[in-house]
N, C-alpha and C positions, 0 to 999 in steps of 0.2 A: 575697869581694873587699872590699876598705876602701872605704867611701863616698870621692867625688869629691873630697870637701871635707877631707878629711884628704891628699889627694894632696901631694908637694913638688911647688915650682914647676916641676922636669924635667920629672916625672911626667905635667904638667898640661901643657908645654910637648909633649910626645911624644903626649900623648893628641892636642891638636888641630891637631899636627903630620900624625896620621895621618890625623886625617879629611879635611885637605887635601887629601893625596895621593889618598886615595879617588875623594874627589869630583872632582879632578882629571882622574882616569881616567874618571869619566863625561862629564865635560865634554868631552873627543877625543871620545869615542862620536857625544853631540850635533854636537859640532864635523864629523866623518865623514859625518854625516846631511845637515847645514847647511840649504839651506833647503828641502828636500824635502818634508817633511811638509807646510809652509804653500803649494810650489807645486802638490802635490795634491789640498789642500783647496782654492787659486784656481781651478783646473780642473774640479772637481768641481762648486765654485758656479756655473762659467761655464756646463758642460753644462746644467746644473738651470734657470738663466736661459733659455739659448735653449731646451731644453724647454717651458718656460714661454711665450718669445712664438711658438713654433707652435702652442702650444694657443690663446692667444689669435687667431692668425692664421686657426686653424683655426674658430674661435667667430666672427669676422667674415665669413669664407667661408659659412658658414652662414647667417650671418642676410642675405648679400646673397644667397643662393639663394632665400632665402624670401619677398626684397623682391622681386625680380627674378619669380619666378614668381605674385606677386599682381598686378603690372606687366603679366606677359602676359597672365593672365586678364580683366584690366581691359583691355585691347586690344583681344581677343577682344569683347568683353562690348558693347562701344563699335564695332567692327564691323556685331555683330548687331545693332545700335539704327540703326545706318545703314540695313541693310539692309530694318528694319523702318520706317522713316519714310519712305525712298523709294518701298516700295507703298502707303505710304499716300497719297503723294505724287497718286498714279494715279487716288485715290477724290475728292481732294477737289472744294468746290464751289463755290469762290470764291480771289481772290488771298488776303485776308485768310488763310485755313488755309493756302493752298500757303508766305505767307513765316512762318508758324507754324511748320510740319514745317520750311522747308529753315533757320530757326533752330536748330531742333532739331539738325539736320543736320550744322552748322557747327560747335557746342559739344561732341557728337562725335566729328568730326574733328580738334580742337584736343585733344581727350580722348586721341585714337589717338598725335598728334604727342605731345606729352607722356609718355604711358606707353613710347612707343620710346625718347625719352631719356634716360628714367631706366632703362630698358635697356641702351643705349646707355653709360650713364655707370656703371651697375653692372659692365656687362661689361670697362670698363677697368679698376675696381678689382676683380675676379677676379682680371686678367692680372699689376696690380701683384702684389697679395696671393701670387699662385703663384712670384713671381719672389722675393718677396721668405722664401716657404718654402722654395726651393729654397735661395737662402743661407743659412738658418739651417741648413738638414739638410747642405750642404757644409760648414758652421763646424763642426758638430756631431763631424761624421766629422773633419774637423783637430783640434779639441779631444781626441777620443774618441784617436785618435793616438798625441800627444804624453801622454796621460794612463796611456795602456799604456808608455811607454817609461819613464814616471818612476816610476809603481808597480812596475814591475820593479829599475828600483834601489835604490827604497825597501826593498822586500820582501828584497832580496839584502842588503843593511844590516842591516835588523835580522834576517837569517835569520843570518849571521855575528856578530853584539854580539848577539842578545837574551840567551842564555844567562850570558854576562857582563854584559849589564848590571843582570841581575835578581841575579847572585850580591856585585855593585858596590855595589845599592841596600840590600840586605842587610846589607852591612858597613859599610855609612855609615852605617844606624839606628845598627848596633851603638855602631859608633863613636863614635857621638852621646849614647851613654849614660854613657861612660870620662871626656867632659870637662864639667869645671863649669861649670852652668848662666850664671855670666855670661859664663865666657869663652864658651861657646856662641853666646849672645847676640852679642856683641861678634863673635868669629868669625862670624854671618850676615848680621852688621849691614855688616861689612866687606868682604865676600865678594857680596853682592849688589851693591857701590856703585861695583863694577869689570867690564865687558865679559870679561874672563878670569876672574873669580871666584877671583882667589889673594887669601884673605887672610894666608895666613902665609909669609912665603919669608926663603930664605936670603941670608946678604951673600955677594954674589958680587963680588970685586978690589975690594974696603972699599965695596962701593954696596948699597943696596936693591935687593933682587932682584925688585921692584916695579914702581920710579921711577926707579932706580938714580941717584940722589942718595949721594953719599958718605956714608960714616957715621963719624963723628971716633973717632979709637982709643981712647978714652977710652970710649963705650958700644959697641964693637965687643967690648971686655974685658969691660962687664959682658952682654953677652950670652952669650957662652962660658961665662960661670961658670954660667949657667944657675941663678939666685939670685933672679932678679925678670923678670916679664913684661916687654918693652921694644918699643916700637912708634916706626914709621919716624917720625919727626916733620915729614916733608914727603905722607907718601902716608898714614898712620897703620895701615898694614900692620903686624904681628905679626911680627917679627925672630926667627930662628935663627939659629943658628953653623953653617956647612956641613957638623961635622961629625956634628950628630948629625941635619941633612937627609940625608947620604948613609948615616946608617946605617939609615934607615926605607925597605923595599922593598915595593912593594905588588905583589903579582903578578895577571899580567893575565888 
């Protein structure tokens, strides 16, 4: 095969003619998919989040079990010291000792009141805590849902294009070797700088098949002659003559 650079301008014109179309047939594929694949992956991160604040929910649940049962023990504990100062209560031998103990007694019971409401107050944030795992595990299930219905379409997408789009990708490398490196250039530079990714198109009723901006018959001529590369001078797209667009088919 003749290096790139020995091509005529046809030649050079039909090479990144073809890769156009190529890559055009990938881009429907994408285009078919559209935003699938990113609303997968939003679903997927969403699942992984609320995963995440159950764990967390569940680490809080925890540690108020743990507060909550040194809480009761301390109850207990402050009970038993009642219990024990009011026989002592029995023994003593003088007022002085009896408001001793029933100091004791008091401190205690302010001990008992205390450790109930922080019972008390743990036990409502259980109640939040549960309320608030049970919506995450019902988001979960709606998440998990909608995430089966759009990986089903996904999958049926590329269960129908993958075959073609790997034999598409294949022929766009190829293709990418036929045309000279700066027209390359120039073609990715172009092609990226547009939401459709056409960088080379045909005049369609004397306009850029682009911008469709007119194109004066004067380089409408020199483009047919296919003699010099010629680019839209409003959209700076890569000009063909339609009919050597229509004689390039790319099969799907």
């Amino acid at each position: 095969m003749a290096n790139v650079k020995d091509f005529s301008v046809e030649q050079r014109l039909t090479a990144v003619l073809t890769l156009q179309k190529i890559d055009s047939k990938i881009d429907e594929i994408h285009t078919l998919k559209g935003e699938l694949p990113m609303e997968v992956k939003d679903l997927e991160d969403e699942i992984e989040g609320l995963q995440t604040r159950m764990n967390n929910i569940d680490a809080e649940v925890n540690s108020i079990n743990t507060f909550t049962e040194a809480k009761t023990t301390g109850k207990k504990d402050a009970l038993a010291m009642i219990k024990k100062y009011e026989k002592q209560q029995e023994n003593v031998k003088n007022n002085r000792e009896f408001e001793a103990i029933n100091k004791e007694i008091e401190m205690q019971e302010l001990e008992v009141k205390l450790n109930e409401k922080h019972i008390k107050d743990a036990t409502i944030e259980l109640r939040e805590n549960a309320n608030l795992r049970l919506k995450a595990e019902e988001k979960i299930t709606e998440v998990e849902e909608a995430l089966k219905v759009k990986r089903a379409e996904l999958e049926k997408i590329i269960g129908d294009t993958e075959k073609e789009e790997k034999e598409l990708a294949k022929s766009s490398a190829s293709a990418k070797e036929k045309v000279e490196p700066r027209l390359l250039s120039a073609y990715e530079r172009i092609r990226n700088s547009y939401r459709n990714g056409l960088a080379v198109v045909p005049i369609m009723r004397d306009s850029c098949g682009g911008c469709f901006n007119v194109i004066p018959p004067q380089r409408q001529s020199e483009i047919r002659q296919r003699k010099k590369i010629v680019v839209c001078e409003h959209c700076g797209r890569i000009l063909v003559d339609v009919d050597l667009n229509d004689s390039i088919k790319i099969k799907a």
